[in-house]
PDB file of N, CA, C and O in Angstrom:
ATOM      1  N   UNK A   1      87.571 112.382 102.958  1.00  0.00           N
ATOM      2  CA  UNK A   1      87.541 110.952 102.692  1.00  0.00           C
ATOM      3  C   UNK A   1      86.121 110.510 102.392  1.00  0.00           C
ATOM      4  O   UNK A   1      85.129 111.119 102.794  1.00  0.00           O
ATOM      5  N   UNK A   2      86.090 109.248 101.552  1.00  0.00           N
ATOM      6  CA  UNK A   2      84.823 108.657 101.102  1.00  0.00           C
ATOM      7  C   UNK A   2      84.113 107.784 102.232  1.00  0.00           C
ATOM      8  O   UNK A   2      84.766 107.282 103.147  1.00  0.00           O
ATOM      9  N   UNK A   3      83.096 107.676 102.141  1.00  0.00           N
ATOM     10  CA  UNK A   3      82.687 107.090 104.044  1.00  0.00           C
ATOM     11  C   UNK A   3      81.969 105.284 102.979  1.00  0.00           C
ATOM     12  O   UNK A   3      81.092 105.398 102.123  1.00  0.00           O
ATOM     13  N   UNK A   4      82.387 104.356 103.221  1.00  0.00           N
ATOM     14  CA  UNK A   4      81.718 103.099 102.991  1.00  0.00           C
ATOM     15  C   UNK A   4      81.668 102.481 104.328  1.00  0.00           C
ATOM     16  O   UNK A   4      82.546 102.306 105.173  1.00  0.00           O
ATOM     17  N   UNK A   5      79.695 102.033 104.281  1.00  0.00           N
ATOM     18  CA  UNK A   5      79.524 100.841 105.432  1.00  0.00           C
ATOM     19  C   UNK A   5      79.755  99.356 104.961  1.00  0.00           C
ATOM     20  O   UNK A   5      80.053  98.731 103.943  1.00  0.00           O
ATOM     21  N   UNK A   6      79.528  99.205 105.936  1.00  0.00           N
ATOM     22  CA  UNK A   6      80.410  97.831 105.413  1.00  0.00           C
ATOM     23  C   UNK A   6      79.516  96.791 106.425  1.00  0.00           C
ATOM     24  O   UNK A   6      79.364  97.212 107.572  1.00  0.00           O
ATOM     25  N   UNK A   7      78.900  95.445 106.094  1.00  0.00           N
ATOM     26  CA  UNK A   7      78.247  94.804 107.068  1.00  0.00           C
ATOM     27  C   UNK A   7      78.691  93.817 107.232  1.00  0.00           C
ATOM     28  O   UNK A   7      78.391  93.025 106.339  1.00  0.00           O
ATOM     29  N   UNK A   8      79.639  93.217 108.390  1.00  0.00           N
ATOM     30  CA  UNK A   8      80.061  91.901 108.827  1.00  0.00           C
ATOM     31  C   UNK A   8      79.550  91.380 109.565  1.00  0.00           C
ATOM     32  O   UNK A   8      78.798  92.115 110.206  1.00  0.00           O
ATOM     33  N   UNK A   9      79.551  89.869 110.011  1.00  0.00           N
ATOM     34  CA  UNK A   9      79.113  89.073 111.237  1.00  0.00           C
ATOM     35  C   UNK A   9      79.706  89.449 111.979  1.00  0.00           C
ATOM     36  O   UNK A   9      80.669  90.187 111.772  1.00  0.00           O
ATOM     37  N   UNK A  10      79.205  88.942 113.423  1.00  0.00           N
ATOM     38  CA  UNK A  10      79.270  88.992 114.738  1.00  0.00           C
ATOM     39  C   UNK A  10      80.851  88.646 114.859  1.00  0.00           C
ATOM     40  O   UNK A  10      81.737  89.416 115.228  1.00  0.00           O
ATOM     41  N   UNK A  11      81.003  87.066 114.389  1.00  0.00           N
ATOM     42  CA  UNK A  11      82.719  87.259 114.839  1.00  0.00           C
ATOM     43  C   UNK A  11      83.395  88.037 113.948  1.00  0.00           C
ATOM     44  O   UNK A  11      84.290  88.572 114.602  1.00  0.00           O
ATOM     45  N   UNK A  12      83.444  88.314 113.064  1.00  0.00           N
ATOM     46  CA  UNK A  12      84.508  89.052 112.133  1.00  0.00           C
ATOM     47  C   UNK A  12      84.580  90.866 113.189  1.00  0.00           C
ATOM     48  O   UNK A  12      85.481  91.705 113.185  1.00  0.00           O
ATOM     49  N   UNK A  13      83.249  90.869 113.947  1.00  0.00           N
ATOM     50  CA  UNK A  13      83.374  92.515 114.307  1.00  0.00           C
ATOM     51  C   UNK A  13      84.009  92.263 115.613  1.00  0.00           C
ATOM     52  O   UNK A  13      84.674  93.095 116.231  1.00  0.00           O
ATOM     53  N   UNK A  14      83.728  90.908 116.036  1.00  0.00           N
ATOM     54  CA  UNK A  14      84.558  90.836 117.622  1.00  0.00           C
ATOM     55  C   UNK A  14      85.999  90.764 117.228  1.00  0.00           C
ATOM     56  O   UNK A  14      86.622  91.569 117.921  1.00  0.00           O
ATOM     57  N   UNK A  15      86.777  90.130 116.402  1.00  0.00           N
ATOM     58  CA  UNK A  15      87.864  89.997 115.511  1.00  0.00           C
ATOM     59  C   UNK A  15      88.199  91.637 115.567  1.00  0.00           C
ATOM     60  O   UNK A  15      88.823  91.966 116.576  1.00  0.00           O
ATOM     61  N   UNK A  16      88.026  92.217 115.063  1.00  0.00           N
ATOM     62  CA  UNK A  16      88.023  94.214 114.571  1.00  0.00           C
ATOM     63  C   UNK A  16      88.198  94.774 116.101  1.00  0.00           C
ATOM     64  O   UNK A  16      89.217  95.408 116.374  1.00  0.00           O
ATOM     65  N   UNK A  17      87.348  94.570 116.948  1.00  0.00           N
ATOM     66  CA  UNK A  17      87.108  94.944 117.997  1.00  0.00           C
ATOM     67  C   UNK A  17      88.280  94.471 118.780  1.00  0.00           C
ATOM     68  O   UNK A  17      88.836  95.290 119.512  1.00  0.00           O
ATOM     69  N   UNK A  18      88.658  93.436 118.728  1.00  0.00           N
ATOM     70  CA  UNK A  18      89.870  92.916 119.541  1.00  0.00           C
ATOM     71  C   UNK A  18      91.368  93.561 118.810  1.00  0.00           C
ATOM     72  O   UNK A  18      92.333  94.000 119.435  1.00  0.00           O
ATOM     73  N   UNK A  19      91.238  93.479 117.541  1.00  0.00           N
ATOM     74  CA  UNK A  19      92.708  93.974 117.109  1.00  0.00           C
ATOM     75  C   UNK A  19      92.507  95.504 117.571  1.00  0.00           C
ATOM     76  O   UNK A  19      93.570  96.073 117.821  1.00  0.00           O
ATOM     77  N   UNK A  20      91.375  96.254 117.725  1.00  0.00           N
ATOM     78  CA  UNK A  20      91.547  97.523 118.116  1.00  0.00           C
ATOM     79  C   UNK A  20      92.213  97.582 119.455  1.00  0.00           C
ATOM     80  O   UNK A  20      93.206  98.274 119.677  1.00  0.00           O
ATOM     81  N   UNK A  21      91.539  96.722 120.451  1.00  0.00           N
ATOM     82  CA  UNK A  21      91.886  96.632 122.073  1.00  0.00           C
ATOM     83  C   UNK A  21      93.186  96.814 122.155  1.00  0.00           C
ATOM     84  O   UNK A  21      93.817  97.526 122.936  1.00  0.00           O
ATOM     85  N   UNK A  22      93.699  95.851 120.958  1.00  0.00           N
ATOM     86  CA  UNK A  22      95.356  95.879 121.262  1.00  0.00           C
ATOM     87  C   UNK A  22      96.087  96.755 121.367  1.00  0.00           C
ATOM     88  O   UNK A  22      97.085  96.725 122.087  1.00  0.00           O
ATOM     89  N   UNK A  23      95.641  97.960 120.486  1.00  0.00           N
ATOM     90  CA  UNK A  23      96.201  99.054 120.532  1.00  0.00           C
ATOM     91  C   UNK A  23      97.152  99.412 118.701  1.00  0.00           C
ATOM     92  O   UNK A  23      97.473 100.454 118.129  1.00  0.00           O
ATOM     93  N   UNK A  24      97.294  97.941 118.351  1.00  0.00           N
ATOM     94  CA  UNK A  24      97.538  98.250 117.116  1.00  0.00           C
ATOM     95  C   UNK A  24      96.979  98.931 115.991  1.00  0.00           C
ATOM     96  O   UNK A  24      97.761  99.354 115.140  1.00  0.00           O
ATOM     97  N   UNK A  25      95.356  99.160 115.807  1.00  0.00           N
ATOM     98  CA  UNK A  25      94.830 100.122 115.366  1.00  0.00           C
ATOM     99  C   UNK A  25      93.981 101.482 116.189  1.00  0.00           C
ATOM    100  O   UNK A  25      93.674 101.438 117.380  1.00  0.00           O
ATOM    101  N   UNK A  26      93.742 102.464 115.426  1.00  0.00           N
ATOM    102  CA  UNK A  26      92.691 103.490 116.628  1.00  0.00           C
ATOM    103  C   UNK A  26      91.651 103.284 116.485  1.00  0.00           C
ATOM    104  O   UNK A  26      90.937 103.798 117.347  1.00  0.00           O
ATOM    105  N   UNK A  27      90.859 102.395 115.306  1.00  0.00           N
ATOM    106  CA  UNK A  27      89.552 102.645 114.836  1.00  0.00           C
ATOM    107  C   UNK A  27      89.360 101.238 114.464  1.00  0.00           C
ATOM    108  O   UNK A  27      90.189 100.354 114.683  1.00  0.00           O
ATOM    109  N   UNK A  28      87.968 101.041 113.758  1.00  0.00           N
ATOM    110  CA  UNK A  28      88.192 100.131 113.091  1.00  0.00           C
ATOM    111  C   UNK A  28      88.245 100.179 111.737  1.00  0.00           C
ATOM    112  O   UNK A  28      88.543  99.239 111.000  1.00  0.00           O
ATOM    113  N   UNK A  29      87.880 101.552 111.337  1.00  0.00           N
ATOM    114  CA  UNK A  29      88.388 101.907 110.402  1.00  0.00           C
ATOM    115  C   UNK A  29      89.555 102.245 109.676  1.00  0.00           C
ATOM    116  O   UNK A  29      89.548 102.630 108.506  1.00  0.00           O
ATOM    117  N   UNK A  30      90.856 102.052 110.597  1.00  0.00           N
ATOM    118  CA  UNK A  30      92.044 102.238 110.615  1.00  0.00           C
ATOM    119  C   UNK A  30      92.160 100.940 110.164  1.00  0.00           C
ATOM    120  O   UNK A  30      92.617 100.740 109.038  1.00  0.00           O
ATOM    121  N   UNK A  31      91.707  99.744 111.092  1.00  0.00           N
ATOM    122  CA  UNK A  31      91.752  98.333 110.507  1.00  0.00           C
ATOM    123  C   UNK A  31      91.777  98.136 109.037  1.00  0.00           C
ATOM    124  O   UNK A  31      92.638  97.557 108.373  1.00  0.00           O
ATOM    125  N   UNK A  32      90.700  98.708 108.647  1.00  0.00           N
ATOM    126  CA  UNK A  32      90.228  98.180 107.351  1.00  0.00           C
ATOM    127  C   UNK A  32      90.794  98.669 106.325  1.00  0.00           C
ATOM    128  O   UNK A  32      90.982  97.970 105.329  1.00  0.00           O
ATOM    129  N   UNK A  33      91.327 100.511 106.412  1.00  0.00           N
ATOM    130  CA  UNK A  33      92.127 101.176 105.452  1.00  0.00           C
ATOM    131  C   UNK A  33      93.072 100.102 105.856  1.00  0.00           C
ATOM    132  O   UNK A  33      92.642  99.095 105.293  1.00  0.00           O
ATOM    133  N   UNK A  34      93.926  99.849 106.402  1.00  0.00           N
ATOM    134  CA  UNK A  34      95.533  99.047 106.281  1.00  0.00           C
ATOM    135  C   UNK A  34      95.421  98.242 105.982  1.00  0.00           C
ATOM    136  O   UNK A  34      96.394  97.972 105.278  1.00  0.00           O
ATOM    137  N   UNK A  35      94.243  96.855 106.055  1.00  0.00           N
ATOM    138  CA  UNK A  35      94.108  95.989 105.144  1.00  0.00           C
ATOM    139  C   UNK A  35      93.773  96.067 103.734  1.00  0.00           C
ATOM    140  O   UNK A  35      94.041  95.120 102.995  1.00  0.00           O
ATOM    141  N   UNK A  36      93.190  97.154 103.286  1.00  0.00           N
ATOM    142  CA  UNK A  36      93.160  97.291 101.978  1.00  0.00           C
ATOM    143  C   UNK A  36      94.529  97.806 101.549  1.00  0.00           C
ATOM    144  O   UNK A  36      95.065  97.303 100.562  1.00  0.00           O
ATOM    145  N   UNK A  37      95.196  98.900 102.321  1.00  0.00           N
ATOM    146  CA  UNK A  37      96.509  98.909 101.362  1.00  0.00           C
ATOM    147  C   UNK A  37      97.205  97.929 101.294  1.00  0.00           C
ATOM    148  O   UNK A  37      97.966  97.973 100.328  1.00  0.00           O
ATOM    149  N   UNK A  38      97.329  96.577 102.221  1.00  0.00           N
ATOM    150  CA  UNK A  38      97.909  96.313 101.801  1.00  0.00           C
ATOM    151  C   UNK A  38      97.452  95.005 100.544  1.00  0.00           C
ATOM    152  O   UNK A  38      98.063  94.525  99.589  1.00  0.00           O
ATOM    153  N   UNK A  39      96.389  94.822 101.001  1.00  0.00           N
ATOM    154  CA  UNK A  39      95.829  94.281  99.579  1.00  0.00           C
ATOM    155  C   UNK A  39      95.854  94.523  98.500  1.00  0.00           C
ATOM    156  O   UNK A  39      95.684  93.752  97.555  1.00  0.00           O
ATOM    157  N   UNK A  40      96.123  95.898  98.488  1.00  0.00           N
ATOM    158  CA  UNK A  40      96.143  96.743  97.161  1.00  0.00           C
ATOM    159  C   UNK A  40      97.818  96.056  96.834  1.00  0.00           C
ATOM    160  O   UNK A  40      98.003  95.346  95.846  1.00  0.00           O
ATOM    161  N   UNK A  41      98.622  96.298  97.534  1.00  0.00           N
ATOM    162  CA  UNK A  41     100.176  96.412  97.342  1.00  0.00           C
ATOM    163  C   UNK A  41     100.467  94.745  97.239  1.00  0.00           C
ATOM    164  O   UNK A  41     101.567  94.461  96.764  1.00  0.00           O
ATOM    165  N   UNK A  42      99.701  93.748  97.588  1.00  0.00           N
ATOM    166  CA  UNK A  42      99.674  92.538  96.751  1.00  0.00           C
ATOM    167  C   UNK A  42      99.476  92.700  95.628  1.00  0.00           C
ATOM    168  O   UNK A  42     100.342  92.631  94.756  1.00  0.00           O
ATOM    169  N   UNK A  43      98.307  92.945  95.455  1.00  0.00           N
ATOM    170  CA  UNK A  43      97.631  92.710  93.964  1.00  0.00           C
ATOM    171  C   UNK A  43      99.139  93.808  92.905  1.00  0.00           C
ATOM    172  O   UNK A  43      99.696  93.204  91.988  1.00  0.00           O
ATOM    173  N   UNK A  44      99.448  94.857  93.116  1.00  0.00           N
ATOM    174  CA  UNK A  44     100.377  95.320  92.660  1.00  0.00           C
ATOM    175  C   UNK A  44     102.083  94.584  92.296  1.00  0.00           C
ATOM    176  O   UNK A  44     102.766  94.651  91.274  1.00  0.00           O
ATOM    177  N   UNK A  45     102.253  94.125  93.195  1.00  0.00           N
ATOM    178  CA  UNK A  45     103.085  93.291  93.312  1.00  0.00           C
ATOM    179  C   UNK A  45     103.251  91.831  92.721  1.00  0.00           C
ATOM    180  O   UNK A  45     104.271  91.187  92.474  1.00  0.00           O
ATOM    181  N   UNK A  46     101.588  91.447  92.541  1.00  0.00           N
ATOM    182  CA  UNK A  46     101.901  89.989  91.897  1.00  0.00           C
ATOM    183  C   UNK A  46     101.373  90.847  90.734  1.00  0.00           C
ATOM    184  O   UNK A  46     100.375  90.145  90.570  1.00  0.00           O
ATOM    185  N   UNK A  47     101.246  91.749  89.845  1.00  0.00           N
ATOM    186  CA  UNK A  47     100.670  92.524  88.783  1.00  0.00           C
ATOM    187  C   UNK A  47     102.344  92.403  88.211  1.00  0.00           C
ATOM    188  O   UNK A  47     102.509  91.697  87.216  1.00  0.00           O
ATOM    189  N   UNK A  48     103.643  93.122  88.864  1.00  0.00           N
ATOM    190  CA  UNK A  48     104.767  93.240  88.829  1.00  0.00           C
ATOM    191  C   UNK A  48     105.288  91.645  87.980  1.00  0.00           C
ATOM    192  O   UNK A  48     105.884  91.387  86.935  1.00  0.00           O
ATOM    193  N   UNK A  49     104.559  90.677  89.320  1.00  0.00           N
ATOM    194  CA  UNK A  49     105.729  89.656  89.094  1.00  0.00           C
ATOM    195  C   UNK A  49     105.462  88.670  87.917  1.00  0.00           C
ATOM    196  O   UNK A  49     106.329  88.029  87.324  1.00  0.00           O
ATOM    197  N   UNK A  50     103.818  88.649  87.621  1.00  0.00           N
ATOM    198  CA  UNK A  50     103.321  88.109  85.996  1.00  0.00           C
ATOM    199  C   UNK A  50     103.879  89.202  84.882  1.00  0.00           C
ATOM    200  O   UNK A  50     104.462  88.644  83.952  1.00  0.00           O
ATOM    201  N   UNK A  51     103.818  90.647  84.787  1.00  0.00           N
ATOM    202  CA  UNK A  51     104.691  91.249  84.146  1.00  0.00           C
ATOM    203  C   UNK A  51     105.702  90.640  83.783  1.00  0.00           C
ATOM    204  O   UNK A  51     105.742  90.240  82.619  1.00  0.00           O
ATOM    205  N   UNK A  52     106.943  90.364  84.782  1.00  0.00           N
ATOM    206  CA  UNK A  52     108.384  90.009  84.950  1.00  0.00           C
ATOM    207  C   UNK A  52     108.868  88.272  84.197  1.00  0.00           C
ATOM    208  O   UNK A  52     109.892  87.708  83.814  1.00  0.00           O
ATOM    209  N   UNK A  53     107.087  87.916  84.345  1.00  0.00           N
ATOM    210  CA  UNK A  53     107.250  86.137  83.959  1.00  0.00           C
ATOM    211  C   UNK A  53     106.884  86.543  82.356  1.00  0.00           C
ATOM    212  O   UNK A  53     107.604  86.198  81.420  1.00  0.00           O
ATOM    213  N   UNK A  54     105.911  87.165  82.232  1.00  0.00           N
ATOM    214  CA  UNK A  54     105.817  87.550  80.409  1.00  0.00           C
ATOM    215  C   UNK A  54     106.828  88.153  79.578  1.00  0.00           C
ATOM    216  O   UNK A  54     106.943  87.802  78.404  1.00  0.00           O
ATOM    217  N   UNK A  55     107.807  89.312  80.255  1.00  0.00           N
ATOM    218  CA  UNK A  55     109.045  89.694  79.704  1.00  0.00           C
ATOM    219  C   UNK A  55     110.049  88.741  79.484  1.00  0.00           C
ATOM    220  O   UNK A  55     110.869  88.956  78.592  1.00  0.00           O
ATOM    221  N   UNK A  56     110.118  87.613  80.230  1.00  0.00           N
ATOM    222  CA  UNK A  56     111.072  86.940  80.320  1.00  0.00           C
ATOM    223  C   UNK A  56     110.635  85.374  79.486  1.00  0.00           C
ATOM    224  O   UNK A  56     111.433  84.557  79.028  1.00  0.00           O
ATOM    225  N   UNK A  57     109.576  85.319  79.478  1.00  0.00           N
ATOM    226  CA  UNK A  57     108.768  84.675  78.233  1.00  0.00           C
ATOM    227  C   UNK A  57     108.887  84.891  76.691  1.00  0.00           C
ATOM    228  O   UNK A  57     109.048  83.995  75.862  1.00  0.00           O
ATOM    229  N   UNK A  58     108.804  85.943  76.497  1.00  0.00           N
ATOM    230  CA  UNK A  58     109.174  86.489  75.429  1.00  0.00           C
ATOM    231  C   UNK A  58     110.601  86.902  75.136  1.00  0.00           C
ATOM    232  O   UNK A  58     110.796  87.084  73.934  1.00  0.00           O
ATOM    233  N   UNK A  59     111.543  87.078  75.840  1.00  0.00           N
ATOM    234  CA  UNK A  59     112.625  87.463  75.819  1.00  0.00           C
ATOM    235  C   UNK A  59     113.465  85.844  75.391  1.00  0.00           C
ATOM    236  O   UNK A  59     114.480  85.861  74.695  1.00  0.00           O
ATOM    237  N   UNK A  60     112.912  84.619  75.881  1.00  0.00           N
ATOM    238  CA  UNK A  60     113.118  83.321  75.508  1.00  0.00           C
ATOM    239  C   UNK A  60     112.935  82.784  74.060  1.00  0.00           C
ATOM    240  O   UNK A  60     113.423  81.741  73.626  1.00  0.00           O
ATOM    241  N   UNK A  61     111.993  83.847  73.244  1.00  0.00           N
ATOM    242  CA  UNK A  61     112.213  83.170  72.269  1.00  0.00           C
ATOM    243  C   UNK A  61     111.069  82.187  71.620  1.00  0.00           C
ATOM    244  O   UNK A  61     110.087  81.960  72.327  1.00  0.00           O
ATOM    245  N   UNK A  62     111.134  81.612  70.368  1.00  0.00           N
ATOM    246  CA  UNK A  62     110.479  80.491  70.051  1.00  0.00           C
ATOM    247  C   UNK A  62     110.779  79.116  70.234  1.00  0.00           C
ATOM    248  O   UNK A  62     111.512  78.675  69.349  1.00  0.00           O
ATOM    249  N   UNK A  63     110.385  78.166  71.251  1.00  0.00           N
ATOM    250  CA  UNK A  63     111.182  76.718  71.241  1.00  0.00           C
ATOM    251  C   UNK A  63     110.639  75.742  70.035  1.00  0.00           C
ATOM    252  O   UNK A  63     109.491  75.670  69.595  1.00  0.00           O
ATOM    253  N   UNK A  64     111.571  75.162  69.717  1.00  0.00           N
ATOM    254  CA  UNK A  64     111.708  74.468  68.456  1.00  0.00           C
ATOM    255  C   UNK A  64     110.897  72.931  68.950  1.00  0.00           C
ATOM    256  O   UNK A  64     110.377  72.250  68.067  1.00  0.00           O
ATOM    257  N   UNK A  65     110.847  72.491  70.355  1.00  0.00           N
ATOM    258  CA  UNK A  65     109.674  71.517  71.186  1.00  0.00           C
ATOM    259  C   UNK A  65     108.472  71.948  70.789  1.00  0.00           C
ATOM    260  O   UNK A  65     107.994  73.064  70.584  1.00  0.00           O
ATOM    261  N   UNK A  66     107.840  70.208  70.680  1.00  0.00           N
ATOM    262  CA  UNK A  66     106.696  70.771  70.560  1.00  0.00           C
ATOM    263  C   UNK A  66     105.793  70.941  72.023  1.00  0.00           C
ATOM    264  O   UNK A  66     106.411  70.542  73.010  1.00  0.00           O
ATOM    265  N   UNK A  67     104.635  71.394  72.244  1.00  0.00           N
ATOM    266  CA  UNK A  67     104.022  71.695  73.410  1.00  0.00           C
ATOM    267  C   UNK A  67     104.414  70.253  74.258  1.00  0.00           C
ATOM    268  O   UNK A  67     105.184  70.365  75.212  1.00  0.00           O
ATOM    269  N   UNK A  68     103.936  69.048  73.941  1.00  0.00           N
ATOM    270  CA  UNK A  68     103.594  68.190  74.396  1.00  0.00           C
ATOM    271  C   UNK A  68     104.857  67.758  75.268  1.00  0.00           C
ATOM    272  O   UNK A  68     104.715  67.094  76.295  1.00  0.00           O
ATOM    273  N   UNK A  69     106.010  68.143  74.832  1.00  0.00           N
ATOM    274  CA  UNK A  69     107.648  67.733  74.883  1.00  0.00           C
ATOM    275  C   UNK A  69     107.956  68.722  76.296  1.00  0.00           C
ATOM    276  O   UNK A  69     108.665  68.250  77.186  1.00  0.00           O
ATOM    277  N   UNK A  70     107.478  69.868  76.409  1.00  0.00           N
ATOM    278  CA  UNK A  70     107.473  70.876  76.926  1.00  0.00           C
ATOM    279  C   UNK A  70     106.929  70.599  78.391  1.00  0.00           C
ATOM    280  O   UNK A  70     107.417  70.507  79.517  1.00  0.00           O
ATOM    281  N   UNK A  71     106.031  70.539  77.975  1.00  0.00           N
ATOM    282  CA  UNK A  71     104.778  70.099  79.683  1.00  0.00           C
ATOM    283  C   UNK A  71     105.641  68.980  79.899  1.00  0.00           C
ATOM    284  O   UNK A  71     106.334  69.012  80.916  1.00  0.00           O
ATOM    285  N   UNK A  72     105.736  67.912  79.066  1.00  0.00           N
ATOM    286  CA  UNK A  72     106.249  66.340  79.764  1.00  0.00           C
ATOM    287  C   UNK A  72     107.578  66.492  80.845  1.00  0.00           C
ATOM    288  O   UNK A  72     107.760  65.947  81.934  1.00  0.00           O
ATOM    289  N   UNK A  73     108.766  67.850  79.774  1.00  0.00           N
ATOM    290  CA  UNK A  73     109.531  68.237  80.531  1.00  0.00           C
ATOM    291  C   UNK A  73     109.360  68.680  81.916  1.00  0.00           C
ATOM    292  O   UNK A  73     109.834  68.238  82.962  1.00  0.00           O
ATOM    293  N   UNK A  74     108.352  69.929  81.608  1.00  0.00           N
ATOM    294  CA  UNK A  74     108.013  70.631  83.107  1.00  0.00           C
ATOM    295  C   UNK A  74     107.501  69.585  84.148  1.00  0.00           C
ATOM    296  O   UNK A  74     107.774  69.915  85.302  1.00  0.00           O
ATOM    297  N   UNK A  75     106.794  68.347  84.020  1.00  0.00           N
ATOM    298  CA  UNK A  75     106.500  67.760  84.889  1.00  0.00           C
ATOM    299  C   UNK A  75     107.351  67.010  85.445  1.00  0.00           C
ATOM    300  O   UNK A  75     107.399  66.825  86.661  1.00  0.00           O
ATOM    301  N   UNK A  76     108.132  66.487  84.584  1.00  0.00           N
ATOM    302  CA  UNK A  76     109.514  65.617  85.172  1.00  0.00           C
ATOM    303  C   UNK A  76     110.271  66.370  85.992  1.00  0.00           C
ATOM    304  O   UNK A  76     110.544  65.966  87.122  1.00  0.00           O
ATOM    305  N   UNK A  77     110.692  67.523  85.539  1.00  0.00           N
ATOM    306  CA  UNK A  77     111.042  68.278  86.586  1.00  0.00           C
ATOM    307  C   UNK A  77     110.706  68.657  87.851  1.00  0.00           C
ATOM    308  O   UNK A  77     111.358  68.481  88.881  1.00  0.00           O
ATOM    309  N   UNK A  78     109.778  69.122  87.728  1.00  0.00           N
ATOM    310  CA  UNK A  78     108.548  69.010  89.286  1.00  0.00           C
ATOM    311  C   UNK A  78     108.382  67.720  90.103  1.00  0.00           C
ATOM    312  O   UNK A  78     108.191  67.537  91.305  1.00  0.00           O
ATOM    313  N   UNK A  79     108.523  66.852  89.019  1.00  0.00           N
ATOM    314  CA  UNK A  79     108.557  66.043  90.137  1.00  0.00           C
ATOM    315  C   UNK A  79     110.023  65.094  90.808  1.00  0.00           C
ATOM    316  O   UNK A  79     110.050  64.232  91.686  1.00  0.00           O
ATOM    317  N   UNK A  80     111.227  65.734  89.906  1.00  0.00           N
ATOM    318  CA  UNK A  80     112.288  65.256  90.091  1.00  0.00           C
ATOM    319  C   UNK A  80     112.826  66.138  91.520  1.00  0.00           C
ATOM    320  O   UNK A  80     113.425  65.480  92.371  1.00  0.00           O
ATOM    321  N   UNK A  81     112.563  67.882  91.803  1.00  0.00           N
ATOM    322  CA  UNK A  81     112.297  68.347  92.896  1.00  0.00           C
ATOM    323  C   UNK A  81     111.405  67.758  93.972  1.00  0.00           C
ATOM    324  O   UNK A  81     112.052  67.711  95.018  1.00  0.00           O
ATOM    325  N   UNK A  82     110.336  67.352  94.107  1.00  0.00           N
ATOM    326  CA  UNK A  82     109.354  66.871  94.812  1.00  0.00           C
ATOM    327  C   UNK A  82     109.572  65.879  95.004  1.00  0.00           C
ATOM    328  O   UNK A  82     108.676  65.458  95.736  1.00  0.00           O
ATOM    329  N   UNK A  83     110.499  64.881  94.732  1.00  0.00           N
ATOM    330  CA  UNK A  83     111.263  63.531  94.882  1.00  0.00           C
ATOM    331  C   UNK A  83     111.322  62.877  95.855  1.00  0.00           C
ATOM    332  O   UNK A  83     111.959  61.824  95.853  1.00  0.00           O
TER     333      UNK A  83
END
């Protein structure tokens, strides 16, 4: 494995130090690998779900509205939910 230091404040290491106590991690380096995966597996995941909004963007077609008609829509809507 690749070794990175890493320099935090005082509370962020008492923070590390306490989730270790708990027993939920062994290290605090255990801490920090599991927060990066799962950071990683966000960023992957909302990578997925803008994918899923552009396929389905395009899969819609050209609207015959013009922009302005469009937004005015989307906002009425938003705010007909938010009501």
């Amino acid at each position: 494995m690749a070794q990175l230091n890493v320099t935090i404040p005082p509370a962020l290491r008492s923070w590390v130090d306490h989730r270790v106590a708990e027993g939920r991690y062994t290290s605090a380096s255990d801490l920090v690998r599991d927060l990066l995966r799962r950071d990683q597996e966000a960023a992957e995941a909302e990578t997925e779900w803008l994918r899923g909004l552009i396929a389905e963007g395009l899969a819609s077609g050209v609207s015959k509205e013009k922009p302005e008609t469009i937004i005015d829509n989307i906002i009425a809507r938003r705010k007909a939910r938010s009501g």
